[in-house]
C-alpha positions as CSV (number, residue, x, y, z in Angstrom):
1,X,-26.2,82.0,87.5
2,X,-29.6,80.6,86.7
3,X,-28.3,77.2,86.4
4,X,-26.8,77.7,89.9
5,X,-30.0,79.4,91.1
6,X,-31.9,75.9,89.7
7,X,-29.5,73.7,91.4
8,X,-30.0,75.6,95.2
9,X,-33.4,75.2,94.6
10,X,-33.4,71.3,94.6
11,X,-31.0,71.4,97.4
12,X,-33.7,73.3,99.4
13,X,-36.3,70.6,97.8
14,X,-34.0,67.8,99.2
15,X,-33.4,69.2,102.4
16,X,-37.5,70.0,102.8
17,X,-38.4,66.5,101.7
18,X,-35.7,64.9,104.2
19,X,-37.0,67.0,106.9
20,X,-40.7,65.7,106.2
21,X,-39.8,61.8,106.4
22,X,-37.6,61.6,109.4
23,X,-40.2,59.7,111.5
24,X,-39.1,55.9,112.8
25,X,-36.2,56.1,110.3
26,X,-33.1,53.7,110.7
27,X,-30.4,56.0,112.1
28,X,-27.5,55.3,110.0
29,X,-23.8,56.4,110.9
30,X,-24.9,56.6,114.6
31,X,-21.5,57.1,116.4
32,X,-20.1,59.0,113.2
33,X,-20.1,62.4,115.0
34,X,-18.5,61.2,117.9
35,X,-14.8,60.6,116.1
36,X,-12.5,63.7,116.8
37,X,-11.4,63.6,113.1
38,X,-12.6,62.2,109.8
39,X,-12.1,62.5,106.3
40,X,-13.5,63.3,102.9
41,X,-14.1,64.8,99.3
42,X,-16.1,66.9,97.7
43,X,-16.8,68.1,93.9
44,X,-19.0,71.1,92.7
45,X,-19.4,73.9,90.5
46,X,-19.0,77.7,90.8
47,X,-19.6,80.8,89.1
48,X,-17.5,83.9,90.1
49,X,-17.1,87.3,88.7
50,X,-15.7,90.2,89.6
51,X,-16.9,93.1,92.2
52,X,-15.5,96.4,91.1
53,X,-15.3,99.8,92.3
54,X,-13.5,103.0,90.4
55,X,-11.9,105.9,91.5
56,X,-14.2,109.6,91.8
57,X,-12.0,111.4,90.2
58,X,-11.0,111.7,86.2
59,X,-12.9,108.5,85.6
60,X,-17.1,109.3,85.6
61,X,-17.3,107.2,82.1
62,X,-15.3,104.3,83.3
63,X,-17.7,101.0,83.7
64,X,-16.3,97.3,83.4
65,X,-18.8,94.7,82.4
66,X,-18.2,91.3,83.7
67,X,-19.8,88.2,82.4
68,X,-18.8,84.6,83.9
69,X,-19.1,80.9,82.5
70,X,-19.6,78.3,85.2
71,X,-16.5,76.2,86.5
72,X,-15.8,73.4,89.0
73,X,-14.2,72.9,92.2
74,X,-12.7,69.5,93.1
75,X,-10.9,69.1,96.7
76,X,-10.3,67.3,100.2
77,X,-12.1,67.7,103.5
78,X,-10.2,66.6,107.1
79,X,-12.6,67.6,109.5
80,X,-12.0,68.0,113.5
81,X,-14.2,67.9,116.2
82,X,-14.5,70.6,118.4
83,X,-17.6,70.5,120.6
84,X,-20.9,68.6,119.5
85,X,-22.3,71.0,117.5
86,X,-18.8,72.6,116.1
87,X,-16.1,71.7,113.6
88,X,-13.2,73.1,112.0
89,X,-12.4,72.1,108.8
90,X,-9.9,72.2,106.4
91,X,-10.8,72.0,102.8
92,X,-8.1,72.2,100.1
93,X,-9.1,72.1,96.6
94,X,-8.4,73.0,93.3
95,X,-10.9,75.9,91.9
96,X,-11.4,76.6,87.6
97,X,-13.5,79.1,86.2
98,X,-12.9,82.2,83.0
99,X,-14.6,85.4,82.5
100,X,-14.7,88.2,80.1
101,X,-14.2,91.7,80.7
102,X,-15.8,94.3,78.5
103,X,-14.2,98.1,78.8
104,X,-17.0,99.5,77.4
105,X,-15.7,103.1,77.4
106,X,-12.6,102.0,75.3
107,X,-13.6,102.1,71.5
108,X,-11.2,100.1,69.9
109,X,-12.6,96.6,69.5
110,X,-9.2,94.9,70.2
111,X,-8.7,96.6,73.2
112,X,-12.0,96.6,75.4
113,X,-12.3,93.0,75.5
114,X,-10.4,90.4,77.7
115,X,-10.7,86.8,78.5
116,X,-9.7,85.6,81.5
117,X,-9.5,82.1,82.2
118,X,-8.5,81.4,86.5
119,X,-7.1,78.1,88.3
120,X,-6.5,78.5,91.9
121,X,-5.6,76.5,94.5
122,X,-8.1,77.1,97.1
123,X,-6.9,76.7,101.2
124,X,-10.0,77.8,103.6
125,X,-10.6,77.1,107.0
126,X,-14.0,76.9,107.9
127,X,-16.0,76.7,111.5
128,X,-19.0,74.3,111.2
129,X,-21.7,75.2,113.2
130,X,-24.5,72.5,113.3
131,X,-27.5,72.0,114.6
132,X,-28.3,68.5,116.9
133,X,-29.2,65.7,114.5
134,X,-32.6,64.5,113.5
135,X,-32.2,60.9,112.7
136,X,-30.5,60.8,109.7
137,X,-30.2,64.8,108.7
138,X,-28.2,67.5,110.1
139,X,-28.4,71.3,109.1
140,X,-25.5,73.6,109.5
141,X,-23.9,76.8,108.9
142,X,-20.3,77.9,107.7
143,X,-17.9,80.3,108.3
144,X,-14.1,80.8,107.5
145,X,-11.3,82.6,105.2
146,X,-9.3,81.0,102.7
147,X,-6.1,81.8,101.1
148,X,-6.2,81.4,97.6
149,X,-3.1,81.2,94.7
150,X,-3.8,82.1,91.0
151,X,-2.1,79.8,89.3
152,X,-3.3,81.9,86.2
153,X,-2.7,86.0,87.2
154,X,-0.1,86.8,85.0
155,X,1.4,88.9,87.8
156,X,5.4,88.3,86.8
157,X,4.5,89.3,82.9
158,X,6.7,91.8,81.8
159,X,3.7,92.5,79.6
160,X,0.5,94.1,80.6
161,X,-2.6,95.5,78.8
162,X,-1.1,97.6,76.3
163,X,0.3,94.2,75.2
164,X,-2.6,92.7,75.1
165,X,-2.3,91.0,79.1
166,X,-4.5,91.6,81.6
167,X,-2.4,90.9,84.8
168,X,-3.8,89.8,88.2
169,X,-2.1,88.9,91.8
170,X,-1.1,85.5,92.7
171,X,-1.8,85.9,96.8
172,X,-5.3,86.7,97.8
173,X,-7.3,85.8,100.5
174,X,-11.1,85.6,100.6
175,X,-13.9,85.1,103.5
176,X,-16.7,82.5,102.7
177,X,-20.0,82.0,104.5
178,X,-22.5,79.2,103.8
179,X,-25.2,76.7,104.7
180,X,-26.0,73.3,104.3
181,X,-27.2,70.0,105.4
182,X,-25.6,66.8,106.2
183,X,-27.3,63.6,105.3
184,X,-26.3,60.5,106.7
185,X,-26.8,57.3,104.6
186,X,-25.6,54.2,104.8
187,X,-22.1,53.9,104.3
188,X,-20.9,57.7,104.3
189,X,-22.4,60.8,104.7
190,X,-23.3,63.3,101.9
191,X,-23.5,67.5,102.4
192,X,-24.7,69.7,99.8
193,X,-23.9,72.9,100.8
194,X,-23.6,76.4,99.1
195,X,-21.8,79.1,99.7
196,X,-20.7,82.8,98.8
197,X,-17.3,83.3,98.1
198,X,-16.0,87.5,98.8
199,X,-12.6,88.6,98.1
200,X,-10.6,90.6,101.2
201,X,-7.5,92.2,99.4
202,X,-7.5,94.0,95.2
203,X,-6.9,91.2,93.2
204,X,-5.7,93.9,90.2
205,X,-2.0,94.5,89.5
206,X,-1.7,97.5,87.9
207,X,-0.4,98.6,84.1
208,X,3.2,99.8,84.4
209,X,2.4,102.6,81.7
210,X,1.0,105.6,83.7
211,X,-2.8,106.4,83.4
212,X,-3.5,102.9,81.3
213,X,-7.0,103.4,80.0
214,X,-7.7,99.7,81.3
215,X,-6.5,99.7,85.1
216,X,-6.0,103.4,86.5
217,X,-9.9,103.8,86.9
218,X,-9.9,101.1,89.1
219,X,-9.7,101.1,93.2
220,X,-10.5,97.7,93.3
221,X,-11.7,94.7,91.4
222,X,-12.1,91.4,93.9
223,X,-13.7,88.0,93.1
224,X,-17.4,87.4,94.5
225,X,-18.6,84.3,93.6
226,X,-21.4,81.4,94.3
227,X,-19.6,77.8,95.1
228,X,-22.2,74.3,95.6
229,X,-20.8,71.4,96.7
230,X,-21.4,68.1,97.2
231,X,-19.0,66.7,100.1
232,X,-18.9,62.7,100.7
233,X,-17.3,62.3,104.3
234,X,-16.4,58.8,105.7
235,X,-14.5,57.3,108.8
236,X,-11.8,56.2,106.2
């Protein structure tokens, strides 16, 4: 989280230095923004962990500790044109990251401790909301929800944590909200942006064994995450 703390604070360096040097600037990419649709990539990093709330009763003790490693996020942009200051977008992409989670209030070594490692394809659509341009820079907001497939949940294993699996859904859907800041160069446009990723729906399947020590404590565990990304848009 530092390193992703680090990294938003030279985008907000970047974006601060571009807004300080705008004056009798080329304008690059002038009639960009005018094209209905367009195209693009983007590549980036992410760190997500877990949000998780237990149930009152029977379960005072019960606390999960979640620590998260830093992934990536590679993916497509098609944007569309809405009004001047408003897009939609479509962003498919392709989302790894793992985590640990610590039961600390089971004893047995073996047992508290499991690894989970998460692809997903990742299908948000987002509104763009920007602001007019300034020469060559263009600040915006997003806004969207995504439907998201765990290519890694485990949810059709006949085992579950009492065989050492900790299982997860395949179908969730998450709402996203973000900022960031177009910067028109040359030949394409670049957009850092970052953004905060919030699950809707409880990601947990549940142990088939009744009162597991590992999932019945649990009313809901949903992925919250930090996503920056570095989008390269063209009129390819």
């Amino acid at each position: 989280m530092k390193k992703l703390q680090l990294l938003f604070l030279g985008i907000l360096f970047l974006i601060s230095n571009s807004l300080f040097s705008q004056r009798d600037r080329i304008e690059y990419l002038p009639s960009f923004d005018k094209a209905k649709l367009h195209y693009g990539f983007y590549l980036g990093i992410n760190q997500n962990d877990f949000k998780v709330n237990y149930k009152t009763s029977n379960y005072a003790n019960a606390n999960i500790s979640v620590t998260a490693t830093s992934g990536f996020n590679v993916g497509l942009i098609a944007d569309f044109r809405l009004h001047k200051n408003i897009n939609l977008r479509f962003e498919p992409g392709l989302i790894s990251n793992s985590k640990t989670l610590a039961f600390t209030y089971i004893n047995a070594s073996q047992d508290s401790i499991r690894e989970i490692g998460s692809t997903y394809l990742h299908l948000p659509f987002l509104l763009k909301f920007s602001t007019n341009r300034m020469n060559n820079i263009r600040p915006y907001v997003l806004a969207g929800i995504s439907y998201d497939f765990n290519f890694s949940s485990n949810e059709r294993n006949t085992n579950d944590n009492s065989g050492g699996e900790f299982r997860m859904k395949s179908h969730n859907f998450m709402y996203e909200l973000g900022i960031g800041i177009d910067i028109y160069l040359y030949y394409f446009k670049f957009s850092p942006s970052i953004r905060g990723i919030f699950a809707l729906n409880n990601e947990l399947k549940y142990d088939d064994i009744a009162n597991s020590q590992w999932t019945s404590p649990v009313n809901f565990l949903g992925t919250r995450g930090v996503y920056i990304n570095f989008a390269f848009e063209g009129g390819w």
